[in-house]
N, C-alpha and C positions, 0 to 999 in steps of 0.2 A: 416513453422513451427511457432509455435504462445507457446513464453517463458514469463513465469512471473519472473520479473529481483524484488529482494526486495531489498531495500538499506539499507545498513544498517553498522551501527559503534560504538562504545562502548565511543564515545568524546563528547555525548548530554552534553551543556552549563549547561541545567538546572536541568538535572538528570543523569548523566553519569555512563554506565553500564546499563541503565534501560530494554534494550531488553532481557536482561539473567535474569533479576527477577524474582523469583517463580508467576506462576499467578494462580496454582489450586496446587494440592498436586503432580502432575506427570508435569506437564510441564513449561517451562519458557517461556517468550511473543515470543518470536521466534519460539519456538516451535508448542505455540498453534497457531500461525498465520499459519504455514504449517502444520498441521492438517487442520486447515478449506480450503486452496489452495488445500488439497490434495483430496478435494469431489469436485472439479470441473468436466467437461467431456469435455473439448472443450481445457483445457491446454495442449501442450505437455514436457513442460519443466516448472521446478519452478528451479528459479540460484539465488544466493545468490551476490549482489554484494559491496563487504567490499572495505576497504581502504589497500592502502600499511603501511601506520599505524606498527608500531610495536604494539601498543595495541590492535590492530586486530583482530591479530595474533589467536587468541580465539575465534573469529568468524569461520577462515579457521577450526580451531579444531571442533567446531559443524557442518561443513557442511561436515566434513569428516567421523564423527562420526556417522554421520544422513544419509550418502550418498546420500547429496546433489551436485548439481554442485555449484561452487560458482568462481568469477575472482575477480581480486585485481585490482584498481585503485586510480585515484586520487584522492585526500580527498574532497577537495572544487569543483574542476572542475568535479560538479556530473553528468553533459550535456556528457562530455567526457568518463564518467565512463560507463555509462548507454551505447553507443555508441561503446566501445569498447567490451563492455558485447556481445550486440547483433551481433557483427561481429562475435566475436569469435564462438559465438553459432549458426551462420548461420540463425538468428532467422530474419522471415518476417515482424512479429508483435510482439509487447512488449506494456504485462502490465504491468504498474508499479504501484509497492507498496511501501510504507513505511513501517519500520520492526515493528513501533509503534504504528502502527495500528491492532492488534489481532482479530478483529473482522468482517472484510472484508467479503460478503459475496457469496459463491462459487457461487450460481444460480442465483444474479447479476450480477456477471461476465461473466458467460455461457451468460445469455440474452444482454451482452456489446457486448459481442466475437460474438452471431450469427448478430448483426444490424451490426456491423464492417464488418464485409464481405458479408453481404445482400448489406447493402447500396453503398459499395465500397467506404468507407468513409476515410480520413488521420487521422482522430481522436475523438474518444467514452471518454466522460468525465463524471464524475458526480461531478465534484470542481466547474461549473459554475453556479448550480443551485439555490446552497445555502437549497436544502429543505433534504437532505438525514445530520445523525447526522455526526459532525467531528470526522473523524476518521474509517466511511462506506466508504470508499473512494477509486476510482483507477482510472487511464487512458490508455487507446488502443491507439495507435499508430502504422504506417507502419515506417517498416524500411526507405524505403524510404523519408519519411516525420522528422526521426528523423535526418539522416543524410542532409538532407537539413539544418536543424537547427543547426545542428554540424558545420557546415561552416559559415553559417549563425550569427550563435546569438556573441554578440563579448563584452556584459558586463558582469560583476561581476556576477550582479542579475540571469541576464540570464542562466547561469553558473550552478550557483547553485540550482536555484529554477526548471531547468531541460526543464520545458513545456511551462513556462512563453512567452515565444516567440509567439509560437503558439498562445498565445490568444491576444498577440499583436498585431499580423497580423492576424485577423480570414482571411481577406477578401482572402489571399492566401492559406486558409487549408480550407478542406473539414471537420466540426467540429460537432457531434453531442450531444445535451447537454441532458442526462440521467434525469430525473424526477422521484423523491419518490413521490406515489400517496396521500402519509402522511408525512405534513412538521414536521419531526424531528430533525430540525435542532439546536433544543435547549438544545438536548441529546450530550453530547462530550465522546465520547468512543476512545480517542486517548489518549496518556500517556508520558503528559509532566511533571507531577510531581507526588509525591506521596500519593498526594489526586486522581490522575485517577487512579494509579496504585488501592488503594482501593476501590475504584468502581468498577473497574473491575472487582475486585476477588469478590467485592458482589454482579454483577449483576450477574454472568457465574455460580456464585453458585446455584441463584434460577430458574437458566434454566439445564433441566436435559439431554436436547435430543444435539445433538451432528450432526451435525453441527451447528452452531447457525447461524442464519437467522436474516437481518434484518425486518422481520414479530414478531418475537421469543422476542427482544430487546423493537421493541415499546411496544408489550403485555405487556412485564414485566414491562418496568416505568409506563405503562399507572395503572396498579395494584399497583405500590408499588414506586408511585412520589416521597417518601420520601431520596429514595436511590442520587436522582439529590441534595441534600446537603451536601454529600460527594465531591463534586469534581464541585459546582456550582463557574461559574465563573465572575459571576455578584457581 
């Protein structure tokens, strides 16, 4: 079974609350992020995985309300979180997503999810490349390969940054590194303050079709550059 685990918590340092912000007129970045999960074809499960957090607490309430699955763990130990997600779910493979990312794209992932089990690989990335925009972003992973790392990985950083391990030791994973055939890497569609959040709502506005594609995104800034000074971070 192959589960998309998003992480997700309402304690962001630098925008906090920002996954339940309005991002169109019907949904909020959580929302619209599992709409575009929900056109994938190769997911069987999307789970939601919050914090024990009493501020949480409002996460479990949207995944309830949504009828989503979702598990509560530990806040910083997000290696652990992630780990006990996939146990509970019985889950093989785990994609992970960030909840701050809205813009992820399903038939990316469908083409991650068939090379992952083509290849027989421990892990389908596209964070290594550098060419796809911040914020198109996910990685595949076998259960097995995460639970090695559960035992395994023993710092801070480790901990929290989830996959980091992995690329520490490539020479022990079976790893393969996803390539945008158009370096977009200058595009940031991820939403760490309230200049991405307003790019967002301007880019998703002048794209009408539904799901949005990373094909869809380059189109659009490549017509209308002017939008990248909303939220340029140079």
């Amino acid at each position: 079974m192959i589960g998309c685990v998003i992480q997700a918590r309402m304690g962001s340092t630098r925008f906090p609350g920002k996954i339940l912000e309005k991002i169109d007129e019907k949904n909020n970045l959580l929302k619209f992020l599992i709409n575009q999960l929900e056109n994938t074809k190769l997911l069987d499960k999307i789970i939601i995985a919050t914090t024990t957090n009493e501020k949480d607490n409002i996460i479990e309430e949207f995944a309830k309300q949504n009828k989503l699955e979702f598990f509560r763990g530990e806040e910083n130990d997000v290696l652990n979180r992630y780990f006990e997600t996939a146990k509970k779910f019985s889950l093989d493979a785990i994609v992970r997503i960030t909840s701050d990312n809205p813009l992820v794209d399903p038939e990316l992932i469908d083409e991650g999810i068939e090379i992952f089990n083509s290849k027989k690989l421990d892990v389908v990335t596209t964070n290594q490349t550098n060419t796809f925009p911040y914020g198109v972003v996910f990685e595949i992973f076998s259960f097995k390969a995460l639970e090695e790392i559960e035992k395994k990985a023993s710092s801070s950083s480790d901990r929290e940054h989830v996959t980091q391990f992995f690329y520490s030791n490539k020479q022990k994973f079976k790893i393969y590194n996803l390539t945008s055939k158009i370096d977009a890497s200058y595009i940031c569609c991820s939403i760490d303050t309230s200049n991405d959040l307003k790019f967002i709502r301007e880019l998703i506005k002048k794209i009408q079709k539904r799901p949005i594609l990373l094909d869809d995104i380059i189109s659009t800034i490549t017509e209308s550059p002017k939008l990248l000074d909303i939220n340029n971070k140079n």
